[in-house]
SEFIMI-670719 format. One line per 3 residues: number of its first residue (from 1); their letters; for each residue y, z, x of C-alpha. Coordinates in steps of 0.25 Angstrom, whole numbers, plus 5000, padded with zeros to 4 digits. Layout:
BEGIN
NUM) A) Y,Z,X; ...
***
This chain:
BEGIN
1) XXX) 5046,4850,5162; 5040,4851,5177; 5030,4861,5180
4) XXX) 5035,4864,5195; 5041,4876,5189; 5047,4881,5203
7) XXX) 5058,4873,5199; 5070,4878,5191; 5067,4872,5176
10) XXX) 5074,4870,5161; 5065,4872,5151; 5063,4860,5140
13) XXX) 5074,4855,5134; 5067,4857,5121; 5073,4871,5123
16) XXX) 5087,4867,5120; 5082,4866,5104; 5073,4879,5105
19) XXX) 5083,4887,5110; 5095,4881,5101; 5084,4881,5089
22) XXX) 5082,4896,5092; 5095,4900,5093; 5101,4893,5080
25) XXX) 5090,4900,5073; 5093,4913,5077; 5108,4912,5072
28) XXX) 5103,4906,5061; 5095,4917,5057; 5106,4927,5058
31) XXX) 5115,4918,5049; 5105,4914,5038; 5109,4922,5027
34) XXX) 5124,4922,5029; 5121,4907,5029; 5115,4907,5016
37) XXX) 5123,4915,5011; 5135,4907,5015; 5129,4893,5010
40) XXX) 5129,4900,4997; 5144,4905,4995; 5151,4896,5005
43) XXX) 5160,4885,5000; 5157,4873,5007; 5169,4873,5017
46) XXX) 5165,4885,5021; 5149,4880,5021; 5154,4869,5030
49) XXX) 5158,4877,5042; 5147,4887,5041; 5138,4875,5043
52) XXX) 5149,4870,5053; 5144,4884,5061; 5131,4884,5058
55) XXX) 5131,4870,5066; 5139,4876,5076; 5129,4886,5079
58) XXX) 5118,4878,5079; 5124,4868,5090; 5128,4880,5101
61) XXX) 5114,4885,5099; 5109,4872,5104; 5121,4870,5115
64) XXX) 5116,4885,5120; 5103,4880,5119; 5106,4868,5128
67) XXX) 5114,4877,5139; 5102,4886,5138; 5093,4877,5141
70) XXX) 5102,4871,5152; 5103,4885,5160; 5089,4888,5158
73) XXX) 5078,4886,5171; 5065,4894,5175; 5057,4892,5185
76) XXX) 5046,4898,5195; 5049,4905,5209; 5036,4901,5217
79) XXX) 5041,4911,5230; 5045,4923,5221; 5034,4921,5208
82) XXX) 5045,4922,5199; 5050,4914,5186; 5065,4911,5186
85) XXX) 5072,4908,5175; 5089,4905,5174; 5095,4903,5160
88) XXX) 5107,4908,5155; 5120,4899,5150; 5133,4907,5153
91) XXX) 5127,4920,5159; 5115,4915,5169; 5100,4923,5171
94) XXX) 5088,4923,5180; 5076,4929,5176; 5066,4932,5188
97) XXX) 5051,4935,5183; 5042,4938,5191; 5027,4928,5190
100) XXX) 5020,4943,5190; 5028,4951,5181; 5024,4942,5171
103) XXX) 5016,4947,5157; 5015,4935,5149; 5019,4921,5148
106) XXX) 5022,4916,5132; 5021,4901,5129; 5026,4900,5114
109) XXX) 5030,4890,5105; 5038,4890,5092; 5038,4879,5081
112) XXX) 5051,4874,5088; 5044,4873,5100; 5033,4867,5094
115) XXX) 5041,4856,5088; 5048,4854,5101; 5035,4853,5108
118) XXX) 5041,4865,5118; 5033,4879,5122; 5042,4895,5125
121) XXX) 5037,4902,5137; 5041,4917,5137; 5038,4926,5150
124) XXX) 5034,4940,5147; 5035,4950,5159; 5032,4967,5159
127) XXX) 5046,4974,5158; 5054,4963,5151; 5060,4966,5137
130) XXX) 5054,4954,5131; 5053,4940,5136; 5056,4939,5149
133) XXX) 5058,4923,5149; 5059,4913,5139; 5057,4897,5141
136) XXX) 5058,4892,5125; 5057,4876,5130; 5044,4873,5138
139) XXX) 5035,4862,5137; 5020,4867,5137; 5015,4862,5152
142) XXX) 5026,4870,5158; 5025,4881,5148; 5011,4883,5151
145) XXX) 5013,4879,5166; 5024,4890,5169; 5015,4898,5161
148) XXX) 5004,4899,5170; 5014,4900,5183; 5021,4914,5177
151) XXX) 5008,4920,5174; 5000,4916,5185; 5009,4917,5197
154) XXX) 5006,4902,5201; 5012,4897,5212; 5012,4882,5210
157) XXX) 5023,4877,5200; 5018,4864,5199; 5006,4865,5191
160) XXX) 5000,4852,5185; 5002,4850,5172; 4988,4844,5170
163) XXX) 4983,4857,5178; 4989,4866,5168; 4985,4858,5155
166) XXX) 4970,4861,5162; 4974,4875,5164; 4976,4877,5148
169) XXX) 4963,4868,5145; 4955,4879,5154; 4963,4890,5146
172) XXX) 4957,4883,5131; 4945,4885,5138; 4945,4899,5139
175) XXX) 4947,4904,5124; 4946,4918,5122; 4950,4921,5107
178) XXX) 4955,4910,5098; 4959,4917,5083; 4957,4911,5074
181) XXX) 4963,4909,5060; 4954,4918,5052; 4954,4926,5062
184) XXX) 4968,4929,5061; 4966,4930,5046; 4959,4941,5048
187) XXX) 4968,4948,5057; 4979,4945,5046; 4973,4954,5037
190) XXX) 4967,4965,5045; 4978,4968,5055; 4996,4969,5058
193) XXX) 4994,4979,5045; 5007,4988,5051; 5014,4976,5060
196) XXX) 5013,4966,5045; 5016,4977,5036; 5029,4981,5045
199) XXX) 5033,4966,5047; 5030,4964,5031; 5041,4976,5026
202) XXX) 5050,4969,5036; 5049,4956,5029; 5050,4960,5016
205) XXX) 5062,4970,5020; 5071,4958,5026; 5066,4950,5014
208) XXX) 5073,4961,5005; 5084,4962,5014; 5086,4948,5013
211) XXX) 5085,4946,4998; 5096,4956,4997; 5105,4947,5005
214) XXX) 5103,4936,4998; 5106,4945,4985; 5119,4948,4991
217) XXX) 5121,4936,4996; 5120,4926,4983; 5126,4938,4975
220) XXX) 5111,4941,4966; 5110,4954,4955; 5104,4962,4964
223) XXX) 5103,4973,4954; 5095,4961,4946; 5088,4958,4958
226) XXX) 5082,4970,4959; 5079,4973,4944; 5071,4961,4945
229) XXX) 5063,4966,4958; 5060,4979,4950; 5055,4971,4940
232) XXX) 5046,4962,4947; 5041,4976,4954; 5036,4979,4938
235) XXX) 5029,4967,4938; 5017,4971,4948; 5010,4982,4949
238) XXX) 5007,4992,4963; 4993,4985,4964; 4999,4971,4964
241) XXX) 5012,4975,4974; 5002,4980,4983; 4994,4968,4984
244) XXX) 5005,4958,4984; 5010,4969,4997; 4996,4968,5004
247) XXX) 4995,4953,5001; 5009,4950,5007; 5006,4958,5019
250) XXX) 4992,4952,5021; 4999,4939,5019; 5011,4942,5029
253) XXX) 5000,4947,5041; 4992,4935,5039; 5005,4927,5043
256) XXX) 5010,4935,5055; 4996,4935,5060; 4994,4919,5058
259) XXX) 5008,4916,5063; 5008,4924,5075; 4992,4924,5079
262) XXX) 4989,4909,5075; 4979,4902,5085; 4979,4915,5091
265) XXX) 4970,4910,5105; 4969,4918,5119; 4962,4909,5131
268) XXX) 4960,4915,5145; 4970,4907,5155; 4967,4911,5169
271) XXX) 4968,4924,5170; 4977,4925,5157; 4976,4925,5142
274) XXX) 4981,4916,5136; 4986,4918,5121; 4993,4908,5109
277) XXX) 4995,4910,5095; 5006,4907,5085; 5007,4898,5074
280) XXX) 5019,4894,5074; 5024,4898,5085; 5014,4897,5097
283) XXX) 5013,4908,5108; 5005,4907,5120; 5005,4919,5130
286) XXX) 4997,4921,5144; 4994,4934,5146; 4989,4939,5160
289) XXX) 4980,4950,5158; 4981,4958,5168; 4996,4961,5163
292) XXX) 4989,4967,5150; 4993,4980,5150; 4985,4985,5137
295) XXX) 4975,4978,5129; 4975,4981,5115; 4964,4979,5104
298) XXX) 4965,4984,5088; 4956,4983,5077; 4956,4989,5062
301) XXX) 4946,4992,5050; 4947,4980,5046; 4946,4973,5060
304) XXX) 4935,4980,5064; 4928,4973,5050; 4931,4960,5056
307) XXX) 4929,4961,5069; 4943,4957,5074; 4953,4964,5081
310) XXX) 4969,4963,5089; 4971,4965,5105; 4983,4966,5111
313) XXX) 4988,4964,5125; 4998,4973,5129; 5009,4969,5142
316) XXX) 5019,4977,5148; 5032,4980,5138; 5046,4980,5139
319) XXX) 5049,4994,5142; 5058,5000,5135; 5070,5000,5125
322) XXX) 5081,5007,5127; 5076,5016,5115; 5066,5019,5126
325) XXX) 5054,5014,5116; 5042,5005,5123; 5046,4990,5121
328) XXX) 5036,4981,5115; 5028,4973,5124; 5020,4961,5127
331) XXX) 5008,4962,5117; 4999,4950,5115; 4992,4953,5102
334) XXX) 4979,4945,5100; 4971,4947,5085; 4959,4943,5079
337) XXX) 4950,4946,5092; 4935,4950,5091; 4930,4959,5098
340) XXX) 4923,4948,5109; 4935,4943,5110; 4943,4956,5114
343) XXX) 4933,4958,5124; 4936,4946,5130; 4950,4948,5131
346) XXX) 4948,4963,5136; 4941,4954,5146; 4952,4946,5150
349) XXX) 4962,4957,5150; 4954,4969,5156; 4944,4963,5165
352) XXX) 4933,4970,5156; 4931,4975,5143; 4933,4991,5143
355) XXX) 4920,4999,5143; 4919,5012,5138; 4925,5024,5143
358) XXX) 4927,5037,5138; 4935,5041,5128; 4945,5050,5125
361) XXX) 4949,5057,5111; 4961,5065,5107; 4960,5079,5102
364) XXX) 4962,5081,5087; 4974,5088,5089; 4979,5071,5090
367) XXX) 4981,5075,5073; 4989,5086,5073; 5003,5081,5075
370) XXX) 5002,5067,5067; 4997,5075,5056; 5008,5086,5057
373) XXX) 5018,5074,5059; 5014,5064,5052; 5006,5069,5037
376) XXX) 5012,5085,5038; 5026,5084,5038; 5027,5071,5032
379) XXX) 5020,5077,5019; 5025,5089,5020; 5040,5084,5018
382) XXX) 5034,5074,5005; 5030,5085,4999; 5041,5095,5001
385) XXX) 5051,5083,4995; 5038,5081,4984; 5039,5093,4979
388) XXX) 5055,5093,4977; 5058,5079,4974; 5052,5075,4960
391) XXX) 5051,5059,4964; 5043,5063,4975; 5033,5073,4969
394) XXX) 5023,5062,4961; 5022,5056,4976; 5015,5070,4982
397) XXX) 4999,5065,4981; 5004,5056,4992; 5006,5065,5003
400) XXX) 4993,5069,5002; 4990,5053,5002; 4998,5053,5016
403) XXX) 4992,5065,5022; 4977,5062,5020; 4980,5047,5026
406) XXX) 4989,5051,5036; 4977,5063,5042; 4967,5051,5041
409) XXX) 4975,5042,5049; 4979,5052,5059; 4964,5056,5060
412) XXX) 4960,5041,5063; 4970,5040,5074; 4966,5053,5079
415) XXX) 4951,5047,5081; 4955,5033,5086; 4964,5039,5096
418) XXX) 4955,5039,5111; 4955,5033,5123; 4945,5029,5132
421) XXX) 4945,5027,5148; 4937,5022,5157; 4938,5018,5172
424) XXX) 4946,5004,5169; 4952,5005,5153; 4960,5016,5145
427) XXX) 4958,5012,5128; 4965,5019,5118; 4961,5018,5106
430) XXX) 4970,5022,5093; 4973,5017,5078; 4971,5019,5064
433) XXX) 4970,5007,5059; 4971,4998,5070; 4962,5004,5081
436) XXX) 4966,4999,5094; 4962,5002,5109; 4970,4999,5122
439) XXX) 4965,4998,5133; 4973,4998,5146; 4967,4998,5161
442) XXX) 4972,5012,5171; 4980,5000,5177; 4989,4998,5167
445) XXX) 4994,5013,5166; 5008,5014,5172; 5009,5027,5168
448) XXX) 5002,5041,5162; 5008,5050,5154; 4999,5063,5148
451) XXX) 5007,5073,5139; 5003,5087,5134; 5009,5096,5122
454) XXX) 5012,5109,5125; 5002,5115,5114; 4991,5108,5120
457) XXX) 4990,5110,5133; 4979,5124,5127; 4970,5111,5121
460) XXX) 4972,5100,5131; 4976,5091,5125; 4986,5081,5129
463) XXX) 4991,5066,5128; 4990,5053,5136; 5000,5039,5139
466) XXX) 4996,5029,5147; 5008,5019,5150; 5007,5007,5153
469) XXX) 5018,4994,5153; 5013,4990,5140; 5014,5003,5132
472) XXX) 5006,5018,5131; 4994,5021,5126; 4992,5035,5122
475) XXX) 4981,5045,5121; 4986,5057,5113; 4978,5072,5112
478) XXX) 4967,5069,5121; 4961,5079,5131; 4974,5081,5140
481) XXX) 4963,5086,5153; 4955,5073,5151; 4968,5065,5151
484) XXX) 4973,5071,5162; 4960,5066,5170; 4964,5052,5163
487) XXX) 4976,5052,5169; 4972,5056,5184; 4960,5043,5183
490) XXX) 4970,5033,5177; 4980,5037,5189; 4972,5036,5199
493) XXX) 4967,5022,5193; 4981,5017,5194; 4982,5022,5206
496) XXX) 4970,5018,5214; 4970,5005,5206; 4978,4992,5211
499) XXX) 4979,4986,5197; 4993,4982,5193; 4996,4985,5178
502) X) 5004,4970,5178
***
């Protein structure tokens, strides 16, 4: 593929089998089981057509495929700074981005791709719901070449190969954190409690959900099935079940972790970070600090033992759905860090590492509703059904169990909840387990919105949210007269200031 990429372009022809290979496997997921189950019970006439079909399908995904990659062309405007890319097959597109508007530029590579010796390049930009642009068939030169023209506004589109292979042999150079395996051992065990836990139940419902198909399907006792399961259940005490739950869940983190954070490395390109990781499936993403809107880092009990910790690097989100909720946005996660190496990356991001400042605490009035809310009426309802349903009554010690570590946990929120400010950095700081801090610059804030209740106005005490493009942080039952004087500094930072928040 040529590098001059002011000139309208395919992308490699590779992308005829990654895009036919995506699309037969995504109707091929859909139509597994009722494939299954048809191999079973189907005669073999009948067999002979449904693989007839099966064929059929499989050759217009690749004949889509081909026309896809026919109508498909992206290249550079040097005048205007924009990327331009036309695709569509019966109803054409043109999507304009502008070099600026830009977040962050993904270069992955799926086992498919690997095999074909081909890389993906997806553009991010702030306000898109989701990928803005997708090239699925791009050789690694270009990939890495276009790369460096979206992100760095270059106006020469004929870079030298050689020139550019340099250019990434400068970036090896310049290594700032490289994990490695035990490393991410470690964050396997001590960290994603609530993210594995959730993705766990998931697994094991669908696997339930599944099992009963195939009892439906192939016609099995169910009732025998179950009378089985209720015996096996005999067979192994509560001790044993919860060890084999915390083994299985220890095991399934440790997997996620290795599979998405493998080879986890960040080097410093230019004025970008550059981050890979993947085992399988390789993503490679420069990031231009500056478009960081808040930098993110979290660490336990347990991580705090071990002197590890997680950062995040917060972008600019989607907006909204039309439920009106905050859309997820474009967070880089990065594990297993020390602490010399956050302050390297705070470094990169925010010019300096955040000095001290003063610190903000909310009143103790932050426990009055959670503990009404959440422990009160909760128990209050357990017990009135207690104490009128006889099945339920063994079960009332509990609520006491639930009240004492509900309080407990509420209090420790309640003291990790502050933020600090100084002239150049807001951090707030909150968690129970996880305790993490955010720290944004005044520059960031788009917006500022303090809120009162009615009952406290006699004890000043009010609330704080800062918003930014990438999500709120929020100070809750703080001095509303010192948060006031907050609001009136940070304004007139933006204001005086001529930082841009992109």
């Amino acid at each position: 593929m040529e590098n001059d990429f002011s000139k309208p372009q395919r992308q490699s022809a590779a992308g005829i089998i990654i895009m036919g290979s995506h699309t037969a496997l995504q109707i091929v997921k859909i139509f597994i089981i009722p494939f299954a189950i048809s191999l079973v019970n189907m005669k073999t006439n009948s067999l002979i057509f449904l693989i007839s079909g099966l064929v059929i399908v499989i050759f217009l995904s690749f004949l889509f495929a081909y026309l896809w990659y026919l109508k498909f062309t992206f290249f550079l405007n040097k005048d205007k700074q924009e990327f331009i890319i036309n695709k569509g097959i019966f109803n054409r597109d043109q999507i304009i981005i502008q070099l600026d508007k830009i977040q962050q530029v993904n270069i992955n590579q799926t086992i498919l791709q690997k095999i074909i010796g081909v890389y993906g390049l997806k553009i991010d930009t702030a306000g898109s719901n989701g990928v803005e642009a997708n090239i699925m068939a791009i050789d690694e030169s270009s990939a890495y070449n276009l790369k460096e023209h979206l992100l760095n506004k270059s106006t020469d589109f004929a870079l030298d190969i050689k020139e550019n292979d340099e250019a990434n042999i400068t970036t090896e150079d310049l290594s700032i954190l490289q994990i490695s395996a035990s490393t991410l051992f470690k964050v396997g065990l001590t960290s994603n409690y609530g993210r594995s836990s959730g993705l766990l139940i998931l697994f094991l419902a669908s696997l339930f959900h599944e099992g009963q198909q195939i009892i439906k399907a192939f016609k099995i006792d169910s009732i025998h099935y179950m009378s089985l399961m209720s015996g096996m259940a005999t067979m192994f005490s509560i001790a044993i079940l919860v060890v084999t739950l915390l083994l299985l869940f220890l095991i399934f983190n440790l997997v996620s972790v290795f599979y998405k954070y493998f080879e986890l490395k960040i080097t410093r390109h230019k004025h970008s970070l550059l981050i890979s990781y993947g085992l399988f499936a390789k993503k490679n993403t420069l990031v231009n600090p500056k478009k960081v809107q808040i930098t993110k880092y979290t660490q336990n009990f347990l991580q705090k033992k071990i002197r590890l910790l997680n950062m995040s690097l917060k972008q600019a989100h989607y907006g909204k759905s039309k439920d009106g909720h905050e859309m997820q946005g474009n967070t880089l996660e990065i594990v297993g860090c020390n602490a010399n190496e956050r302050d390297e990356l705070l470094k990169m991001i925010l010019g300096k590492i955040p000095a001290k400042g003063k610190i903000f605490i909310p009143n103790w009035r932050f426990l009055n509703l959670p503990i009404f809310f959440n422990l009160v009426i909760p128990v209050v309802v357990f017990l009135i059904i207690g104490f009128n349903v006889v099945e339920i009554s063994p079960y009332l010690p509990l609520a006491g169990f639930y009240f004492l570590t509900g309080v407990l946990m509420i209090y420790i929120s309640y003291k990790r909840h502050d933020i600090t400010v100084n002239e150049e950095f807001i951090i707030k700081k909150s968690g129970i387990w996880d305790i993490s801090h955010e720290i944004i610059m005044p520059d960031k804030i788009q917006a500022i919105t303090t809120f009162q209740y009615p009952w406290h106005k006699g004890v000043d005490v009010g609330h704080l949210c800062l918003h930014t493009a990438a999500g709120q942080i929020r100070f809750k039952y703080g001095n509303y007269t010192e948060i006031k004087h907050l609001v009136n500094y940070w304004l007139y930072q933006v204001e005086s200031g001529n930082k841009g928040w992109m």
